[in-house]
C-alpha positions in Angstrom: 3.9 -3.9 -28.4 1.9 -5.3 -31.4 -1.9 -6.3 -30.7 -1.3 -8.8 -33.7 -2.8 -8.7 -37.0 -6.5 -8.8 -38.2 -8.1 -10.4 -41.4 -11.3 -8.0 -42.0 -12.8 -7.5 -45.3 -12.5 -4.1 -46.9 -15.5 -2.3 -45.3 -14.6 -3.3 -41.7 -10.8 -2.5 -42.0 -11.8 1.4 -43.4 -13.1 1.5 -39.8 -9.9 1.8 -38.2 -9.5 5.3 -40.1 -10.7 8.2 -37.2 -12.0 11.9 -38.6 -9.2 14.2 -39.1 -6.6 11.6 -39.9 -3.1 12.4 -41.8 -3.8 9.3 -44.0 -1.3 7.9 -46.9 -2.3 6.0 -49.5 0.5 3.6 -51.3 0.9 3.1 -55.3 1.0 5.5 -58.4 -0.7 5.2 -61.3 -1.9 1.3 -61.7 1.0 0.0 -59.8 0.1 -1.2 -56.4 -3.3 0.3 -56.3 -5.6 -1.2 -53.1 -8.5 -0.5 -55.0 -10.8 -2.5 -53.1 -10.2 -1.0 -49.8 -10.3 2.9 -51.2 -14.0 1.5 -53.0 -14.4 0.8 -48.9 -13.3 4.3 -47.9 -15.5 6.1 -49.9 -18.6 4.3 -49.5 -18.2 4.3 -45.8 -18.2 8.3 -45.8 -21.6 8.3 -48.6 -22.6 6.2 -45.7 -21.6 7.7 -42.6 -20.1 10.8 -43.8 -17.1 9.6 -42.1 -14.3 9.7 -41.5 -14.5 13.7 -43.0 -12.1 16.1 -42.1 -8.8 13.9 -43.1 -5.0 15.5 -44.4 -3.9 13.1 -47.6 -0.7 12.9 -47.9 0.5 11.1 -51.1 4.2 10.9 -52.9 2.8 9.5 -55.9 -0.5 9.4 -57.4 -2.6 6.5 -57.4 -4.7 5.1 -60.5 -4.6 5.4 -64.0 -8.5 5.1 -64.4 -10.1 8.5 -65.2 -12.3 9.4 -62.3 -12.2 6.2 -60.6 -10.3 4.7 -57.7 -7.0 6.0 -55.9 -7.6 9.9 -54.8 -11.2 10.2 -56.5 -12.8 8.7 -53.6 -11.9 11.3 -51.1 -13.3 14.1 -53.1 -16.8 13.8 -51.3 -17.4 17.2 -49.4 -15.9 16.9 -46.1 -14.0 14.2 -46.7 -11.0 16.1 -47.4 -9.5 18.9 -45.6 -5.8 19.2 -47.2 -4.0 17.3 -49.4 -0.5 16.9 -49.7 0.9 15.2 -53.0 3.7 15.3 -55.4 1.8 14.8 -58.3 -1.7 15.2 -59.7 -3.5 14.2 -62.8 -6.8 16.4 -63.7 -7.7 13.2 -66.0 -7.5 10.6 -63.6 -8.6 12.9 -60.7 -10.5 15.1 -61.5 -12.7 15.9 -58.5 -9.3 16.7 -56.5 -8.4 19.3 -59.2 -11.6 21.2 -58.7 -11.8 21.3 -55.0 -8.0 22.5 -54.9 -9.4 25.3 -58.2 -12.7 26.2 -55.8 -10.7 26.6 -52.8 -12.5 24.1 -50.9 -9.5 22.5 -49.6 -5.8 23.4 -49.0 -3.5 22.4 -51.2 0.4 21.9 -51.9 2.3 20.2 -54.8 5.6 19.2 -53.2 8.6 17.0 -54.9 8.1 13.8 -54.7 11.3 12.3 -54.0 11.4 14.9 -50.7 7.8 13.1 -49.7 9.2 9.8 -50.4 12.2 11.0 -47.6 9.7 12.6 -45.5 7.8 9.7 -44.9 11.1 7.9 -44.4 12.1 10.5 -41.6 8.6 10.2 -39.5 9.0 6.4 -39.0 12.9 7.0 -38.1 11.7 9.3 -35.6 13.2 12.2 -36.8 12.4 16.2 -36.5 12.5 16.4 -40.4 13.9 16.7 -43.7 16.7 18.8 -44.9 17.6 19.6 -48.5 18.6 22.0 -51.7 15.9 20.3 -53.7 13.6 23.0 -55.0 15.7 25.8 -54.2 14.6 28.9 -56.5 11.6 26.9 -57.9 7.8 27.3 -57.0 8.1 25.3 -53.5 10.8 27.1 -52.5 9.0 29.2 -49.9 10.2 32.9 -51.3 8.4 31.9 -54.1 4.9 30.1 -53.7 5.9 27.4 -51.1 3.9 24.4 -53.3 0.8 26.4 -52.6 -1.8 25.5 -55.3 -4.6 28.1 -54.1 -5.6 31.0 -51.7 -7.0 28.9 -49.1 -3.6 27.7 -48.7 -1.4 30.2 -46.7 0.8 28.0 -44.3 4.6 27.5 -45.5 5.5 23.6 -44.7 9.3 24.2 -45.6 11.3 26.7 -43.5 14.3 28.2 -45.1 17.7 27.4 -43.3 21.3 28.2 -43.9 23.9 26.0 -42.9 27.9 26.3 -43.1 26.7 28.9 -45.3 24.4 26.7 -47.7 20.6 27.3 -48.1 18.8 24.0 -47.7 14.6 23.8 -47.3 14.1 21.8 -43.8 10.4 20.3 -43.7 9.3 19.1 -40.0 7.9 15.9 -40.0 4.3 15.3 -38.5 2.8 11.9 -37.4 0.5 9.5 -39.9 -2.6 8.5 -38.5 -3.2 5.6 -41.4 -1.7 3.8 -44.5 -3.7 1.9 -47.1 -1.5 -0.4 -48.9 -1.1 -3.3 -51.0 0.6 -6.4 -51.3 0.8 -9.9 -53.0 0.2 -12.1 -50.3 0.1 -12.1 -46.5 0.8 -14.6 -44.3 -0.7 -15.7 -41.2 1.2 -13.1 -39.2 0.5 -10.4 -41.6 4.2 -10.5 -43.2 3.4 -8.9 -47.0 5.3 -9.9 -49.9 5.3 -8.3 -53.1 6.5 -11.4 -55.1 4.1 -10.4 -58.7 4.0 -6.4 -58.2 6.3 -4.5 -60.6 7.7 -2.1 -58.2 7.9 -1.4 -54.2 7.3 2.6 -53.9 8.8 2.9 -50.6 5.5 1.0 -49.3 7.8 -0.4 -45.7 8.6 3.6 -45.0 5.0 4.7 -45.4 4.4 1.5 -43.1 6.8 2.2 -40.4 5.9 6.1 -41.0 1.7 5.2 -39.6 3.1 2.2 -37.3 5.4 4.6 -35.3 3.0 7.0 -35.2 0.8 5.3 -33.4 -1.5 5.0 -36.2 -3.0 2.2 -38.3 -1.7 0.1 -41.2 -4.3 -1.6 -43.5 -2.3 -3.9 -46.0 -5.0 -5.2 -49.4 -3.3 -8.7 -50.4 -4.3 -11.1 -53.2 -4.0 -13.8 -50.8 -2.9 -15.7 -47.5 -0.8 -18.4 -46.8 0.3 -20.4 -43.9 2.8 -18.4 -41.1 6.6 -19.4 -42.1 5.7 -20.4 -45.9 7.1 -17.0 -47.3 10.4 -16.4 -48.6 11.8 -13.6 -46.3 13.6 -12.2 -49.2 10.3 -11.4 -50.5 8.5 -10.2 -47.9 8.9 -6.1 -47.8 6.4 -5.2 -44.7 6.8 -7.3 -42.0 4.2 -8.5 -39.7 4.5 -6.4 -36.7 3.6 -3.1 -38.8 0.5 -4.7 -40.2 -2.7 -3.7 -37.9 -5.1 -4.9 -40.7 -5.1 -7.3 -44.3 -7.7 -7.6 -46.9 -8.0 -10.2 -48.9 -9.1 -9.0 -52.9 -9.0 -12.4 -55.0 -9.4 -10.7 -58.2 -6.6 -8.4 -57.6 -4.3 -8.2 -60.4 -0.9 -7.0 -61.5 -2.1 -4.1 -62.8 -5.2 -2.2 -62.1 -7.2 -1.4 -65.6 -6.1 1.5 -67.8 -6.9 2.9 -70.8 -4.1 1.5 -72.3 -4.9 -1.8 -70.7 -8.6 -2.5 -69.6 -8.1 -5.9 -68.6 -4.5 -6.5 -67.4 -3.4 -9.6 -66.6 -0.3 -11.5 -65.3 3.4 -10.4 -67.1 6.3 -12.3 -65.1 8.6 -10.1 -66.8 7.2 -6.7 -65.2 8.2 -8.5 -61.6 11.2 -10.4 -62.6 9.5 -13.6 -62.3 10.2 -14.0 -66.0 11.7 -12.7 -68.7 11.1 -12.2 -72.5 12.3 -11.4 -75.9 12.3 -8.0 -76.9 12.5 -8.9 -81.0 8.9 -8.5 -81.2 9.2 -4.6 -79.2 7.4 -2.4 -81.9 10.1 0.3 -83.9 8.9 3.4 -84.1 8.1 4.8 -87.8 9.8 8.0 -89.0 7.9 10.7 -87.6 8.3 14.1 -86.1 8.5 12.6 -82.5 11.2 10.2 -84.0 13.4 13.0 -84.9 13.1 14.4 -81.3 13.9 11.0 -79.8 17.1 10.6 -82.7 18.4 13.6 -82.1 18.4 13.2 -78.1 19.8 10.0 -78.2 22.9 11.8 -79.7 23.7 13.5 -76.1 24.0 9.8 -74.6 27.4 8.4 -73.6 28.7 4.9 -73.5 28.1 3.9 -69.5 25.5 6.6 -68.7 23.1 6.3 -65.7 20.3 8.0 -67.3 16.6 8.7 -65.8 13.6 9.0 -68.1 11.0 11.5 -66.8 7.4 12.0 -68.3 6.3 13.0 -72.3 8.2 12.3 -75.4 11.4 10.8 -73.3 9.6 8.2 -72.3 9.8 5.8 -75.5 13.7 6.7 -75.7 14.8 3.3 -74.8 13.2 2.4 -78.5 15.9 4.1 -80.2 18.2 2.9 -77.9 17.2 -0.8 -78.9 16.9 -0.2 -82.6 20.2 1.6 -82.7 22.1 -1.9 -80.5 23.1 0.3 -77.7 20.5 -0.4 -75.1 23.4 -2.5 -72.9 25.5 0.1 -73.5 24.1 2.8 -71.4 21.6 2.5 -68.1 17.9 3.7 -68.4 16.6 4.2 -65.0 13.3 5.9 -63.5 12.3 7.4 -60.3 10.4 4.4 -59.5 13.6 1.8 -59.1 13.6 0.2 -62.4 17.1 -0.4 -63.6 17.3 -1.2 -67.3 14.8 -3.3 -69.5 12.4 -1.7 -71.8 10.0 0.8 -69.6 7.2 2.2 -69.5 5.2 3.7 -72.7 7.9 2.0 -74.7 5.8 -1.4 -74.2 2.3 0.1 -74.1 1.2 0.4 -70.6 2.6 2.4 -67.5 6.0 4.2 -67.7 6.4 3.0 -64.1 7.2 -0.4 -65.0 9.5 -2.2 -67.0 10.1 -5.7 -69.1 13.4 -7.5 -68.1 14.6 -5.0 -65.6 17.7 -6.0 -64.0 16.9 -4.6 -60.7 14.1 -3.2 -59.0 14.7 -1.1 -55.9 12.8 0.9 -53.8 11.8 4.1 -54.3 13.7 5.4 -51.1 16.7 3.8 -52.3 16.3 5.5 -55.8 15.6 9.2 -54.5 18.5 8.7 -52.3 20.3 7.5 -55.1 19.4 10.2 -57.4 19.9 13.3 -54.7 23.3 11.9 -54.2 24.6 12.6 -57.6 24.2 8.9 -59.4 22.8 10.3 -62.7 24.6 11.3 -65.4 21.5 12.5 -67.7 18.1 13.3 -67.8 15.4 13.7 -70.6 12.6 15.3 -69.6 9.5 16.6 -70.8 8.1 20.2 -71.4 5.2 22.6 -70.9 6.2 26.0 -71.4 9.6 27.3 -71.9 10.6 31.4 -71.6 13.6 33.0 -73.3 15.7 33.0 -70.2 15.5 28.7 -70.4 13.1 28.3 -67.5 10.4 25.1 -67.8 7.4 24.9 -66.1 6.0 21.2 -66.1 3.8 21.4 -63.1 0.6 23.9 -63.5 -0.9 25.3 -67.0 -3.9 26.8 -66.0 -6.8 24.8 -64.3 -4.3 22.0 -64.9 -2.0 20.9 -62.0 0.1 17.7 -63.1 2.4 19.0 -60.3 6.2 18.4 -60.8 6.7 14.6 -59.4 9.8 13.4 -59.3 11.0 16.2 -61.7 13.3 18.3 -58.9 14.7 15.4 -57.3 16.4 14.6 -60.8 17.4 17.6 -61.4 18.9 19.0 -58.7 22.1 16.7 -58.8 22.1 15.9 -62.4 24.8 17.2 -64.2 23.3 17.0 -68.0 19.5 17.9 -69.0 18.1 17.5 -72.1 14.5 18.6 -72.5 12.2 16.7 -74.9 9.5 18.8 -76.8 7.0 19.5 -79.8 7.5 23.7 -80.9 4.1 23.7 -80.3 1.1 22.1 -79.1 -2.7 21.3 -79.8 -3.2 20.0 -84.0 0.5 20.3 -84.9 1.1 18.2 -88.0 4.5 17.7 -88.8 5.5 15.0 -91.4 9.2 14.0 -92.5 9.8 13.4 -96.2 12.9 13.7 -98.4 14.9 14.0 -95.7 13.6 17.2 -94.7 10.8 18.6 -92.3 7.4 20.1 -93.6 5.3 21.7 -91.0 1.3 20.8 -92.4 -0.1 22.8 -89.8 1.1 24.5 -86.6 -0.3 23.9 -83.4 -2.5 26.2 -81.6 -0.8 26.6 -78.2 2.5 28.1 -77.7 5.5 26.0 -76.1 7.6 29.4 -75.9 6.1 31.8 -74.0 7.2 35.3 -72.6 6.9 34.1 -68.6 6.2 30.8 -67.8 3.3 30.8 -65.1 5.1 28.9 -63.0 9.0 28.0 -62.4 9.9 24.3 -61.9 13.2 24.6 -63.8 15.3 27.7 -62.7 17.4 28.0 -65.8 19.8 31.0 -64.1 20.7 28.1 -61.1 21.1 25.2 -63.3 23.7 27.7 -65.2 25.2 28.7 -62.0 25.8 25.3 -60.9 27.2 24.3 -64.8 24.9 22.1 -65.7 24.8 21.5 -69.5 21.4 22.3 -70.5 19.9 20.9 -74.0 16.2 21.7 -75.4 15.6 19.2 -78.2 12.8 19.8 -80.7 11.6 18.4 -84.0 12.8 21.6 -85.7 15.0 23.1 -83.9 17.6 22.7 -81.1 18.4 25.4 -78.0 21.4 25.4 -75.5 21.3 27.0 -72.2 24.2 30.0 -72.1 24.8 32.7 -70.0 22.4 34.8 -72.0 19.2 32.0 -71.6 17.8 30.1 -74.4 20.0 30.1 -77.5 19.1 28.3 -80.7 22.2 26.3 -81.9 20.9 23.8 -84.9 17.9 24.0 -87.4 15.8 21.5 -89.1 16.1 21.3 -93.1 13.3 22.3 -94.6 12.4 24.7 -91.4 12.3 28.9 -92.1 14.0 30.4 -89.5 11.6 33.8 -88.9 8.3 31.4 -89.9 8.4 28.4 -88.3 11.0 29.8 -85.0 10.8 32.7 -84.5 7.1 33.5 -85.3 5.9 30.7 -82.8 7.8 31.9 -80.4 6.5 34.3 -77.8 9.7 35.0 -76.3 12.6 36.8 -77.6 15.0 34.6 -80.1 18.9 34.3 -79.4 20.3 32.8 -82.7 24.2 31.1 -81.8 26.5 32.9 -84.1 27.8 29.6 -85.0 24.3 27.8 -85.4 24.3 25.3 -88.0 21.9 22.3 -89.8 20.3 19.7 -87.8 21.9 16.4 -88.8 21.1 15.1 -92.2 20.7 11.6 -90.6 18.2 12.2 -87.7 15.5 12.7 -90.9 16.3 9.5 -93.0 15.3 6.1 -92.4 18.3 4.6 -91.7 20.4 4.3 -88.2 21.9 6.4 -87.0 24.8 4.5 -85.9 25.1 4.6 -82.3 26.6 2.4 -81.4 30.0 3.2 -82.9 29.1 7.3 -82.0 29.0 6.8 -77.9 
């Protein structure tokens, strides 16, 4: 039975949200933000100091704006009691990252794609989730169970074998409220999603609150008459909508740094689409050479995903080089194709001219299932045996996103990095590389402070294993991290080994980095894949 829905304006609809909620909040980064009902939320505890007490429970992170909006409004004291998230951003949120790094709250960093599922499995009704997804990383429960601080003690996996295969199982728990956004609504409270870039599994997290017996609060640009919708555009439907808001000045986007004052861009919806002559090239550079020399691991008909950091301006080379309809650039987010993310300026989530768009539930399924081919991913520290941590560096707790859902299934990696970090300046002249001034912070360490990328399984399970850097490229072999190719104009002991705080395995059969990669001129991809 459905009570029907109600029109409220933001500060009435946070009402419906009781103390100690388990509340979701839909949207990552500026994609499908309701930034006008969490502006609600917040002042309604300043106000009331309620509702306090409250379990988040978030996939993906929402907002791009540094200390404003998405998860900064529920770090008032009290408000927050545990938070549950597969990614975090100390920039954009800071207040969360101190109250997990003063132990005021609990706190677990859990992959995203298994939260994504998770959600999915509460609204089927189901006792949990089961999968090999973080096996022998940091949320594997043997190891620190996605446990960001002492206050947190509770495993939420258990370990399980079945027909003789470990797999993490995660119970499933009901969702008291969901905050989400929309387009437009209708009279019946049917949302469609007709200018917002992606979908993020927004229906799940609907149907996850709505059969829980909780509440779902829907922030729409608009509303229109009852039957006037296309169907094929309308992802929520009515009867799981207890509450709309209308925002007016809602736009496609919410404001980042990149882009202040976004407008309207048919082509990031598929409303529209436009030429990519004009997409900037990128100018010879250090980061250049990375990105060559990683395109060189692509094959003709690849299904590749693009994670976070240098990787993510890939599809560049791929479209100076002629070969961007040759392979399949894809992202945890359900773009398919087009030119993504950082590539055109603004949010990696999104994409111009994508040629499909699916759901973020379809795409985790997707990738768990073995569709990728290749990855290119970023790095934070790496340790001789080939391990990568990408998820905490101190105070700082990005958290691993979609990162173990990729790899898992994947059967090629290729990690994307600088040698070092903080005031490296690296030019390329001649056709050779001339390190100006090293960074101050290590990317090779002796231990990596904490595992997201278990190097020994992804051997085990024979993945092939590639570290790409601007001066030098590593394999993963049975021994661990093994250099295999060096940049010209690089010294071996100075500018490897040296900066490297982790022993050095030299290939017996390691050889120049390719003359090409550091001269202007293509590279000639097209006839290579």
């Amino acid at each position: 039975m459905h009570a029907g829905v109600q029109f409220l304006n933001a500060d009435e609809a946070v009402r419906l949200i009781p103390n100690g909620a388990t509340l979701v909040i839909g949207g990552t980064g500026a994609v499908l933000e309701p930034d006008l009902v969490l502006e609600a939320l917040g002042r309604r505890f300043q106000e009331t100091g309620e509702p306090r007490d409250l379990t988040n429970l978030n996939s993906m992170c929402p907002s791009d704006r540094p200390g404003v909006g998405g998860l900064n409004v529920l770090t008032h004291p009290g408000m927050l009691r545990r938070i549950i998230a597969g990614s975090f951003a100390v920039k954009r949120h800071p207040g969360i990252i101190r109250l997990i790094e003063e132990n005021q709250i609990e706190a677990y960093n859990l992959p995203m794609g298994t939260l994504v599922q998770w959600l999915t499995a509460v609204g089927a009704g189901k006792p949990g989730v089961l999968t090999q997804v973080g096996l022998g990383t940091y949320v594997d429960p043997r190891v620190e169970g996605g446990r960001l601080n002492a206050r947190t003690t509770a495993d939420l996996a258990e370990l399980m074998t079945i027909r003789g295969k470990e797999y993490l199982f995660y119970p499933t728990f009901p969702v008291d409220a969901a905050i989400l956004r929309g387009t437009t609504a209708d009279e019946a409270g049917n949302i469609s999603m007709e200018e917002e870039p992606n979908t993020l599994g927004l229906a799940d997290i609907a149907m996850a609150a709505h059969n829980s017996g909780g509440k779902v609060i829907v922030q729409v640009k608009r509303v229109v008459q009852r039957g006037s919708l296309d169907p094929r555009l309308v992802r929520i439907p009515g009867p799981l909508v207890d509450a709309v808001v209308v925002h007016p000045l809602q736009t496609q986007l919410t404001p980042t740094t990149m882009d202040p004052a976004p407008g309207y861009n048919p082509a990031l919806c598929g409303a529209g689409r436009v030429s990519l002559d004009t997409i900037r090239r990128l100018p010879m550079s250090s980061k250049k050479v990375i990105l060559r020399r990683a395109a060189l691991e692509l094959r003709r008909g690849d299904v590749i995903n693009l994670g976070a950091g240098v990787s993510t301006e890939l599809p560049l080379i791929a479209l100076e080089e002629g070969i961007l309809p040759a392979v399949n650039f894809t992202n945890e987010h359900g773009i398919f194709n087009g030119m993504m993310g950082t590539a055109i300026k603004t949010t990696f989530v999104v994409a111009l001219n994508a040629e499909a768009i699916m759901d973020s539930t379809f795409q985790f399924n997707y990738y768990d299932g073995g569709g990728l081919d290749i990855t290119f991913l970023g790095v934070g520290q790496l340790d001789g045996a080939g391990n990568n941590n990408v998820s905490r560096f101190g105070d700082d707790i990005p958290g691993s996103g979609g990162f173990l859902n990729i790899i898992d299934r994947i059967p090629r990696i290729v990690f994307c990095t600088f040698f070092t970090a903080g005031g490296l300046d690296v030019a390329v002249e001649g056709g050779r590389l001339q390190i100006r001034r090293e960074g101050k912070h290590p990317k090779f360490v002796k231990k990596v402070q904490q595992l997201t990328f278990n190097a020994a399984r992804a051997f085990a399970q024979g993945k092939q294993v590639v570290y790409v850097t601007e001066r030098a490229v590593f394999r993963l072999t049975a021994e661990g991290l093994t250099l295999t190719e060096i940049a010209p104009g690089v010294d071996l002991e100075r500018d490897i080994r040296g900066q490297m705080r982790c022993p050095l395995r030299v290939a017996p059969d390691v050889r120049p980095m390719e003359a090409t990669l550091f001269r202007p001129e293509p590279l000639g991809l097209a006839s290579r894949l």
